[in-house]
C-alpha positions in Angstrom: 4.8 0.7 12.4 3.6 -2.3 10.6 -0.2 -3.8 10.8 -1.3 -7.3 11.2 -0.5 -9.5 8.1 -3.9 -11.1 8.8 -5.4 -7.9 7.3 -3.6 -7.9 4.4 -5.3 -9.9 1.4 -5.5 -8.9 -3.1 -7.7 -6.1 -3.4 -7.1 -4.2 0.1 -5.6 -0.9 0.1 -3.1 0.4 2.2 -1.2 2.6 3.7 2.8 3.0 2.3 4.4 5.0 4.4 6.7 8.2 2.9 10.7 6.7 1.6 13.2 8.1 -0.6 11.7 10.9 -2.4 8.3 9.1 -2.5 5.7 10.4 0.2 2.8 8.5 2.0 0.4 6.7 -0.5 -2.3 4.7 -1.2 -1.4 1.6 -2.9 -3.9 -1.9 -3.9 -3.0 -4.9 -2.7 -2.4 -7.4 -5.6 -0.5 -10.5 -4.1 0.4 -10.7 -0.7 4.3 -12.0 0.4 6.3 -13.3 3.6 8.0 -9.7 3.5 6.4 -7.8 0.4 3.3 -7.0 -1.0 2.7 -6.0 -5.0 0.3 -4.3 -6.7 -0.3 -0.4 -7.7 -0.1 3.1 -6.5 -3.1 4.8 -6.3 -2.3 8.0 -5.1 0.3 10.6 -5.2 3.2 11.0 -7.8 3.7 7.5 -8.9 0.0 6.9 -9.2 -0.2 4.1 -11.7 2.3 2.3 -11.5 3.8 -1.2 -10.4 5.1 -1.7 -7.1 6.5 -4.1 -4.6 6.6 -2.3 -1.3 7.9 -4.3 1.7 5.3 -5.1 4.8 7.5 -3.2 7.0 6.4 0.4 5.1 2.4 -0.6 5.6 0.8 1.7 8.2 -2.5 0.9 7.6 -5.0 -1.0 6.4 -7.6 1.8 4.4 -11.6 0.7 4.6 -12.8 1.0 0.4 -15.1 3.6 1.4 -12.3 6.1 2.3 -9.9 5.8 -0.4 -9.0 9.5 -2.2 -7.7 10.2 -5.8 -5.6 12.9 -4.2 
C-alpha cells in the first residue's frame, strides 16, 4: 500500500513498511523523489541512520504528535 505523494514533503514522518530483515519503522522525510524518499530512521534497529527507502514501502503518513522512540 502506498499513500498519496501529495502528503509527502522534508520533515514528515512516515511509515516504512517491514523488508528484508528490517521491520516496520518510523523514518523523517528529508528530500522527497519521483520513486524514493531520503532521510533517517527513527525507530527500531537502524534508528539513526541514513536511508533511501522507495515510495512503494510508505504506509503512512504519521501526524508529529504521535511519533514513538520505540
Amino acid at each position: 500500500m502506498t499513500v498519496d505523494v501529495h502528503l509527502l514533503t522534508p520533515g514528515c514522518v512516515v511509515l516504512i513498511a517491514a523488508f528484508d530483515d528490517s521491520p516496520e519503522h518510523q523514518f523523517q522525510v528529508e528530500e522527497v523523489y519521483e520513486d524514493l524518499v531520503t532521510g533517517t530512521v527513527l525507530t527500531g534497529p537502524l534508528a539513526g541512520e541514513y536511508g533511501e527507502p522507495e515510495i512503494e514501502l510508505i504506509t503512512a503518513v504519521i501526524p508529529q504528535e504521535t511519533t514513538t522512540d520505540s
